[in-house]
C-alpha atoms as an extended CHARMM CRD file, in Angstrom:
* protein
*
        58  EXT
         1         1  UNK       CA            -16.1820000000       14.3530000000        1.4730000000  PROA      1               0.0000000000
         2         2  UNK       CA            -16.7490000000       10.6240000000        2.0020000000  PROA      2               0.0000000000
         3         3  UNK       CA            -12.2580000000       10.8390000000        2.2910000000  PROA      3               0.0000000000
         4         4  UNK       CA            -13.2870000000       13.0750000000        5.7520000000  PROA      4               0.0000000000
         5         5  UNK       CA            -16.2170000000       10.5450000000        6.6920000000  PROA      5               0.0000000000
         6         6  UNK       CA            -13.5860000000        7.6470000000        6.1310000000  PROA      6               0.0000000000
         7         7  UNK       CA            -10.8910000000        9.4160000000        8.6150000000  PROA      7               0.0000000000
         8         8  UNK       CA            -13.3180000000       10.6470000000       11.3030000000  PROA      8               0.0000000000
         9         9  UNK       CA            -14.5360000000        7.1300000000       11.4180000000  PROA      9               0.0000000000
        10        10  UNK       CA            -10.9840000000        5.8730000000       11.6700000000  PROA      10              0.0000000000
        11        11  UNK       CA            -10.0640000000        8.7600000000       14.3270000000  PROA      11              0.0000000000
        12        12  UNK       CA            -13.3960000000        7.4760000000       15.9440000000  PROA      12              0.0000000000
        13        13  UNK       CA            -12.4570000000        3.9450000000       16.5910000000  PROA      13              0.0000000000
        14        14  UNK       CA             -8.8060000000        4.5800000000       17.4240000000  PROA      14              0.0000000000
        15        15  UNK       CA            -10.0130000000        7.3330000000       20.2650000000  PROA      15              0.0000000000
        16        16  UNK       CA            -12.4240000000        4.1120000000       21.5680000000  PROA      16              0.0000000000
        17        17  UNK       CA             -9.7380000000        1.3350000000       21.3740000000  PROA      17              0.0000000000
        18        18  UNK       CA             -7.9180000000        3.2820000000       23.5240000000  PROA      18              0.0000000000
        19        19  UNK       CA            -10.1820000000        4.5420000000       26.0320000000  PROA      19              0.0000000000
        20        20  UNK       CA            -11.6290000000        0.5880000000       26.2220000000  PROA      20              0.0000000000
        21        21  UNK       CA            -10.5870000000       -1.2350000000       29.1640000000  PROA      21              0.0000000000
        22        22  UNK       CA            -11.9380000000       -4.5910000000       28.1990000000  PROA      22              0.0000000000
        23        23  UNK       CA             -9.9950000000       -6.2850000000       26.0450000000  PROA      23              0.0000000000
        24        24  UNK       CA            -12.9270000000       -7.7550000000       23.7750000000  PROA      24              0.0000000000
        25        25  UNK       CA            -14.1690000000       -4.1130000000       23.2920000000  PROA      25              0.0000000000
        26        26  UNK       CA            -10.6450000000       -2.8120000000       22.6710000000  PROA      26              0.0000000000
        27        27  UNK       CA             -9.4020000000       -5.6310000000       19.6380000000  PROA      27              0.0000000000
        28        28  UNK       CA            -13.0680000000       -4.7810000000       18.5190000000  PROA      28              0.0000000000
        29        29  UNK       CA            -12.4530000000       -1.2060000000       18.0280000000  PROA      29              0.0000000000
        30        30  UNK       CA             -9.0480000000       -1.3310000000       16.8120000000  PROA      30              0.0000000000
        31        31  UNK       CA            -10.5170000000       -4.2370000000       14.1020000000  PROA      31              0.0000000000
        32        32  UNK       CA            -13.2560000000       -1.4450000000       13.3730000000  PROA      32              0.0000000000
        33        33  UNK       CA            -10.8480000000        1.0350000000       12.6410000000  PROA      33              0.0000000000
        34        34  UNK       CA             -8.7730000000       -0.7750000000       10.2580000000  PROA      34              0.0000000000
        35        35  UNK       CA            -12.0140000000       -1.4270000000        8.3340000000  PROA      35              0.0000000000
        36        36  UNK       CA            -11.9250000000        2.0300000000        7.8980000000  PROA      36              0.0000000000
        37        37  UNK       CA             -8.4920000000        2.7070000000        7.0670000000  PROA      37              0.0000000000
        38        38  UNK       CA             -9.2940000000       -0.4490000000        4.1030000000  PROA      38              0.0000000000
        39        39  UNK       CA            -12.3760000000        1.3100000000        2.8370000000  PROA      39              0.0000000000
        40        40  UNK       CA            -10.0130000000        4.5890000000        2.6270000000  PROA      40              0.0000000000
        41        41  UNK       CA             -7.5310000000        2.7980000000        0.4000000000  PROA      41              0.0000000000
        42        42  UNK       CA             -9.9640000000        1.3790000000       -1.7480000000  PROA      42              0.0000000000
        43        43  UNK       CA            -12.1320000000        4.7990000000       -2.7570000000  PROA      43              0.0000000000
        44        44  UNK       CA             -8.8390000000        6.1600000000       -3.2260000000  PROA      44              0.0000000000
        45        45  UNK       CA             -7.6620000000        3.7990000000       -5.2510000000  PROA      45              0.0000000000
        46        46  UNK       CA            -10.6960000000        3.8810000000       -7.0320000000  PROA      46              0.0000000000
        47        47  UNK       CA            -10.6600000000        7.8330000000       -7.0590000000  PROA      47              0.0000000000
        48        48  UNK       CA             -6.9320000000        7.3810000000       -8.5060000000  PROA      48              0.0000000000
        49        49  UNK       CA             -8.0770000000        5.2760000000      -11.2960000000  PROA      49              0.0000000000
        50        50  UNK       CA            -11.0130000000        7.8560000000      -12.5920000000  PROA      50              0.0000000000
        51        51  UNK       CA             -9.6050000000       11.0750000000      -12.4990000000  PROA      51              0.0000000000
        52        52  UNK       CA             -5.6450000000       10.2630000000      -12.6980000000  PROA      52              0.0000000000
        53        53  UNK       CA             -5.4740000000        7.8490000000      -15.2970000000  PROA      53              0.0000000000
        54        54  UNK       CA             -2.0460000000        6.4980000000      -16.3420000000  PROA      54              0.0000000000
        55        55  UNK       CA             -1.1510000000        7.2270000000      -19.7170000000  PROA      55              0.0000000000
        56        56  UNK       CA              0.3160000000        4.5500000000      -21.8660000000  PROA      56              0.0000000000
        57        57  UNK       CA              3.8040000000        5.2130000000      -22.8560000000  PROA      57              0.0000000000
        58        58  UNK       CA              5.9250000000        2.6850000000      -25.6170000000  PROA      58              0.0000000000
């Protein structure tokens, strides 16, 4: 769920950086949308570490 919020959010911002003219508006959409794509990485890093643990090996 919050993995499709995360995306459409993303998909969002891209879809207004491009259809921006002004430059200010543009860099701030495409900064927006990174945001997004970071938060994205981090739940699913976080998601990763609770239900895939890595298993110890020797």
């Amino acid at each position: 769920m919050s993995e499709d919020i995360e995306t459409k959010s993303y998909d969002l911002y891209r879809k207004a950086a491009s259809d921006t003219a002004a430059l200010l508006g543009k860099q701030t959409f495409e900064f927006l949308a990174e945001e997004e794509r970071k938060h994205f990485d981090i739940l699913m890093m976080r998601y990763d570490s609770l239900f895939r643990p890595v298993s110890w090996s020797a």
